[in-house]
N, C-alpha and C positions, 0 to 999 in steps of 0.2 A: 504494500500500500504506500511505501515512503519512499517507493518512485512517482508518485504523483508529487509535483513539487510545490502544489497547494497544502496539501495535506501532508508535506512532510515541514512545508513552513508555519503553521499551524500548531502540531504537534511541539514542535522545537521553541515555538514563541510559547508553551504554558497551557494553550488548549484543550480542555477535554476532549478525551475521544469524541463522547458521544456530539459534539461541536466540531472537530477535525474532518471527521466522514462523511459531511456537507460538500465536502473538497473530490469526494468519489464518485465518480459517476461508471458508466455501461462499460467502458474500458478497463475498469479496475471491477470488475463481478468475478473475476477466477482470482485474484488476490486475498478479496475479502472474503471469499469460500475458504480458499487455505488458510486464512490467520482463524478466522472463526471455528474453521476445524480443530485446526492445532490445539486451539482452547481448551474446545470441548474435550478433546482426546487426553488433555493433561490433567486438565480438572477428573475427570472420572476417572482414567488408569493411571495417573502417575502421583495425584497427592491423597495423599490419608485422609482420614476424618478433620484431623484439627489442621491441616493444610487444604482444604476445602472451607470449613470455614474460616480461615484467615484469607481466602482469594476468593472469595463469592466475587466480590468487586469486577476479577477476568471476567465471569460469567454475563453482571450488567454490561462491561464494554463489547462481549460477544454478539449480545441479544440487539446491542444497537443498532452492530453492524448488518444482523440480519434483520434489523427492522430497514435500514437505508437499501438494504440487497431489493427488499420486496418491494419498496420504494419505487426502484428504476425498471424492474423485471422479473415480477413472482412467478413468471414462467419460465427464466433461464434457467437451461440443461435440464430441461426437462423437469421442473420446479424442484431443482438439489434446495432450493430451502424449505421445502416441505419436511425433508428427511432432515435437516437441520434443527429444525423446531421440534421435531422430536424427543433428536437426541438432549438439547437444550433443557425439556420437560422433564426427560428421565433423568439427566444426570443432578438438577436442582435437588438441592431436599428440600422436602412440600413446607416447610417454615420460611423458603427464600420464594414460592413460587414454583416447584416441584410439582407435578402434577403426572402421576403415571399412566391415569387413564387417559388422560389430553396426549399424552405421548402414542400410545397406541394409537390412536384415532390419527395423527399424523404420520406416523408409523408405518400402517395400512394404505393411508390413502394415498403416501410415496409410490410404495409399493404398487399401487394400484395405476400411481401420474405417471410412472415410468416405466412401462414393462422394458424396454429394453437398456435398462440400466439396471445395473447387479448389486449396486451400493445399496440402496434399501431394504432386497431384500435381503443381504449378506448384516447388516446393520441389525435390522429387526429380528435376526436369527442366532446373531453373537449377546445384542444387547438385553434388547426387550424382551423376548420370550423366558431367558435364562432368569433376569430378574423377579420376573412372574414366578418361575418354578414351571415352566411348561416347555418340557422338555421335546413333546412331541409336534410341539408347532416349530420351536426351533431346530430340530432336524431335519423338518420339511421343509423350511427357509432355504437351510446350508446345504440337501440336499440338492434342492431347485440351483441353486448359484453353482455347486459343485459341477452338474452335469450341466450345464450352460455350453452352449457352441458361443465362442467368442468371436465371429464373424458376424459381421453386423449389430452389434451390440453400440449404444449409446457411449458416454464415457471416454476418458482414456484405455488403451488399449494395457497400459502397462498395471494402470489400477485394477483396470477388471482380470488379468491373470494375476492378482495378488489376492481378490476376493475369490477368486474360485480355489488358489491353491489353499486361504488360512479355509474357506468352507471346511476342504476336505482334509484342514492336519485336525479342525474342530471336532467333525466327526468320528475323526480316529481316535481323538480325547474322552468323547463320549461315547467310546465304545468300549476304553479300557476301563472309564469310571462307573460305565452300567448306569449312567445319568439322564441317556435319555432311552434307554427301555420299557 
């Protein structure tokens, strides 16, 4: 995003994000997919309890960004911030705005806005079902991503052989744990 040199003179003069990414527009939508990813992927797998809440904070700068995303283009790639909002839901804890059926229902409907992109439902098969306890829906998820012909598929090509191959080290995992039988 701090190749846009609005929004990196912005940021650099004191700005809040959520005031910075006014500076964003249609050129910068796969920028603000990745920082916004990256977030969300740190916040839920890489900090604990009490480093989650001491950075709830990422989380509002994240949520801005996907509110400017939807802003300029709640259809681009096939609405990836559908599956954003999701992840966004689930990963909150419901005292910040947490909401895991709001997540599902995003979740699904990713699922649903992009059949030929793998990221939702690889997403909702790693994430969302596991957390539920429902092992059998997320098989079928990682199943479905696993057997995927990657010809003609949405997405990057590099990404979608990464969803297809963790699909299937996932369900190799949950076949030695007996977790989704």
């Amino acid at each position: 995003m701090a190749s846009n040199p609005e929004f990196l003179r912005r940021m650099q003069s004191g700005q809040p994000m959520e005031k910075s990414i006014e500076a964003l527009g249609a050129a910068d939508m796969r920028a603000m997919q990745f920082w916004s990813t990256s977030v969300f992927y740190i916040y839920r797998d890489c900090l604990g309890f009490y480093g989650r809440i001491l950075n709830y904070r990422l989380m509002e700068r994240a949520k801005a960004v996907l509110e400017r995303m939807d802003a300029i283009d709640p259809a681009w790639e096939d609405h990836a911030t559908t599956f954003s909002w999701g992840i966004y839901y689930l990963a909150m804890p419901s005292s910040l705005g947490g909401d895991k059926a709001k997540a599902g229902v995003l979740l699904d409907r990713a699922v649903d806005m992009g059949p030929r992109r793998l990221l939702p439902r690889w997403g909702r098969g790693k994430y969302y079902h596991p957390e539920r306890g429902d092992w059998k829906a997320a098989r079928a998820d990682l199943e479905a991503v696993s057997a995927a012909d990657l010809s003609g598929l949405g997405g990057h090509p590099a990404w979608n052989r990464y969803f297809k191959a963790e699909a299937a080290r996932l369900l190799s995992e949950f076949g030695r744990s007996g977790a989704a039988r």
